[in-house]
C-alpha positions in Angstrom: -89.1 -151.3 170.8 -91.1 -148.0 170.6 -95.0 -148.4 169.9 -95.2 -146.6 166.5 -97.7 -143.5 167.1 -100.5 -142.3 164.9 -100.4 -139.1 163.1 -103.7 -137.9 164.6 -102.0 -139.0 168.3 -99.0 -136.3 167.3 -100.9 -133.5 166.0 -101.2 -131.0 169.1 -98.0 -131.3 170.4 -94.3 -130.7 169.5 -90.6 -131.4 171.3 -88.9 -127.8 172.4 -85.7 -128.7 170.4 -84.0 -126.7 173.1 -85.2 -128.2 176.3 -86.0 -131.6 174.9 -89.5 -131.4 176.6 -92.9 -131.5 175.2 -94.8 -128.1 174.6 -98.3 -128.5 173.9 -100.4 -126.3 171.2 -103.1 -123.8 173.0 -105.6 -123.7 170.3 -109.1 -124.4 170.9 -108.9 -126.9 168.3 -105.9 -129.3 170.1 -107.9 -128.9 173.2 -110.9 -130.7 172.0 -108.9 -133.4 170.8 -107.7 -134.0 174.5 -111.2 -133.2 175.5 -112.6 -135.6 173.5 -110.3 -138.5 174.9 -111.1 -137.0 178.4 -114.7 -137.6 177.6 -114.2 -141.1 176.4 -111.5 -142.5 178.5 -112.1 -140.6 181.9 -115.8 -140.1 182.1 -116.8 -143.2 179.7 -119.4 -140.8 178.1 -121.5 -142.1 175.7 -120.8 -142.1 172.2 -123.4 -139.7 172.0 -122.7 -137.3 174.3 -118.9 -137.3 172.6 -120.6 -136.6 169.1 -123.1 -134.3 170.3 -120.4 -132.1 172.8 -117.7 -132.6 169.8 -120.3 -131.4 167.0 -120.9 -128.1 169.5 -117.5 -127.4 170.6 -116.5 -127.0 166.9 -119.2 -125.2 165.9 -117.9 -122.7 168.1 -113.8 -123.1 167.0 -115.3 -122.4 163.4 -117.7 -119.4 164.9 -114.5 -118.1 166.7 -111.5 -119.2 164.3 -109.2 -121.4 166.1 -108.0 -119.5 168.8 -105.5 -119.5 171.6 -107.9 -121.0 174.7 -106.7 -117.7 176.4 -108.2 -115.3 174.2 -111.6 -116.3 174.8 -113.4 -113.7 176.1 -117.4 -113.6 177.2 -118.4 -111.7 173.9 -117.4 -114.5 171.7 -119.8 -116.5 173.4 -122.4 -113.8 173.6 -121.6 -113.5 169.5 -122.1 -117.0 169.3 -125.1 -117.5 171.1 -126.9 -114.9 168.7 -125.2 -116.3 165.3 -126.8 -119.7 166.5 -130.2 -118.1 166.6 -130.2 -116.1 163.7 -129.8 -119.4 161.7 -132.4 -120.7 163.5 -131.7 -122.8 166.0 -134.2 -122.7 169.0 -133.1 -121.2 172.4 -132.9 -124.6 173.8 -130.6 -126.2 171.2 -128.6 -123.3 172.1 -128.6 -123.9 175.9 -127.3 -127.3 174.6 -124.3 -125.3 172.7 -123.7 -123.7 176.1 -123.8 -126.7 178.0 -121.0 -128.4 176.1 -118.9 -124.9 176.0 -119.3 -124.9 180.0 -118.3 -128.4 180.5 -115.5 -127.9 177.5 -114.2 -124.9 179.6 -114.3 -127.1 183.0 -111.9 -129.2 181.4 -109.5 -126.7 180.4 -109.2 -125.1 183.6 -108.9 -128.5 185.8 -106.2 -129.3 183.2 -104.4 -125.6 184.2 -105.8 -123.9 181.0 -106.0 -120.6 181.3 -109.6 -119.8 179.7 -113.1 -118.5 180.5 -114.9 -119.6 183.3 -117.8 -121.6 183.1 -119.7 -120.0 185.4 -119.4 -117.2 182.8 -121.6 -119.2 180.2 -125.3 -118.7 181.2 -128.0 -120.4 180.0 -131.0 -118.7 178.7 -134.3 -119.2 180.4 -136.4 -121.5 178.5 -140.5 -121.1 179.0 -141.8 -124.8 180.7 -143.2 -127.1 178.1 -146.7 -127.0 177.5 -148.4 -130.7 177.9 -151.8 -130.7 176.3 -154.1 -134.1 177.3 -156.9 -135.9 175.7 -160.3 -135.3 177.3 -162.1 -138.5 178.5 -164.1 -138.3 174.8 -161.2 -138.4 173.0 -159.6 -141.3 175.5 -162.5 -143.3 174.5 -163.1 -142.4 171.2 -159.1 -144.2 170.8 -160.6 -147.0 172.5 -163.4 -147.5 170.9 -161.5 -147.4 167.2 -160.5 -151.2 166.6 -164.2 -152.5 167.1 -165.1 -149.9 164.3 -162.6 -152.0 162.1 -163.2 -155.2 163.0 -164.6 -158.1 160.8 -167.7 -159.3 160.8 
């Protein structure tokens, strides 16, 4: 007996009436399905990571329309990049947007995708964080707090 499929299971690919064989749909969009699984069942990612790569790979099939993986072409990322700043998004939220993209990209092209490469996707340089400490007044000013509170 055949295990019944789900919808969602059937969505990216389709039977070549002719040959009888599978041929598999090239948008961006079917590709993060299958990247998605990858993800989960391959590299047993976090559920995190899944959402958060998932949420920014989409963000980028809406940016871009829901392409064929072949027409991506550096200035759609370059496009993107700048879209994602101009609503705000800081330049290291967007290094996470490229991070996904690159690692989204990797996947295609192991899996004989013909897409951008990667190494393509740059990330912008972001200034080292600036770590601010408490002097030794403040340190014991902290300490000192409770016995200002306590009951006589």
């Amino acid at each position: 007996m055949m295990k019944k499929r789900k919808k969602s299971e059937l969505i990216s690919r389709e039977i070549d009436k002719n040959s009888g064989s599978y041929s598999f749909s090239n948008t961006l969009s079917a590709h993060l399905e299958r990247f998605v699984n990858y993800l989960q069942y391959t590299k047993n990612a976090s559920p995190k990571t899944i959402e958060n790569y998932s949420l920014r790979v989409n963000r980028f099939i809406d940016y871009v329309w829901d392409i064929d993986a072949s027409q991506i072409k550096m200035i759609h990322i370059q496009d993107f990049r700048t879209a994602l700043i101009k609503q705000g998004l800081s330049p290291k939220t967007v290094n996470y947007h490229a991070v996904g993209l690159r690692s989204f990209f990797k996947f295609l092209l192991r899996n004989d995708v013909e897409t951008l490469s990667p190494e393509k996707v740059d990330l912008a340089k972001i200034p080292p964080r600036r770590v601010s400490y408490l002097s030794e007044d403040q340190v014991q000013e902290i300490l000192n707090a409770p016995s200002k509170y306590e009951k006589n």
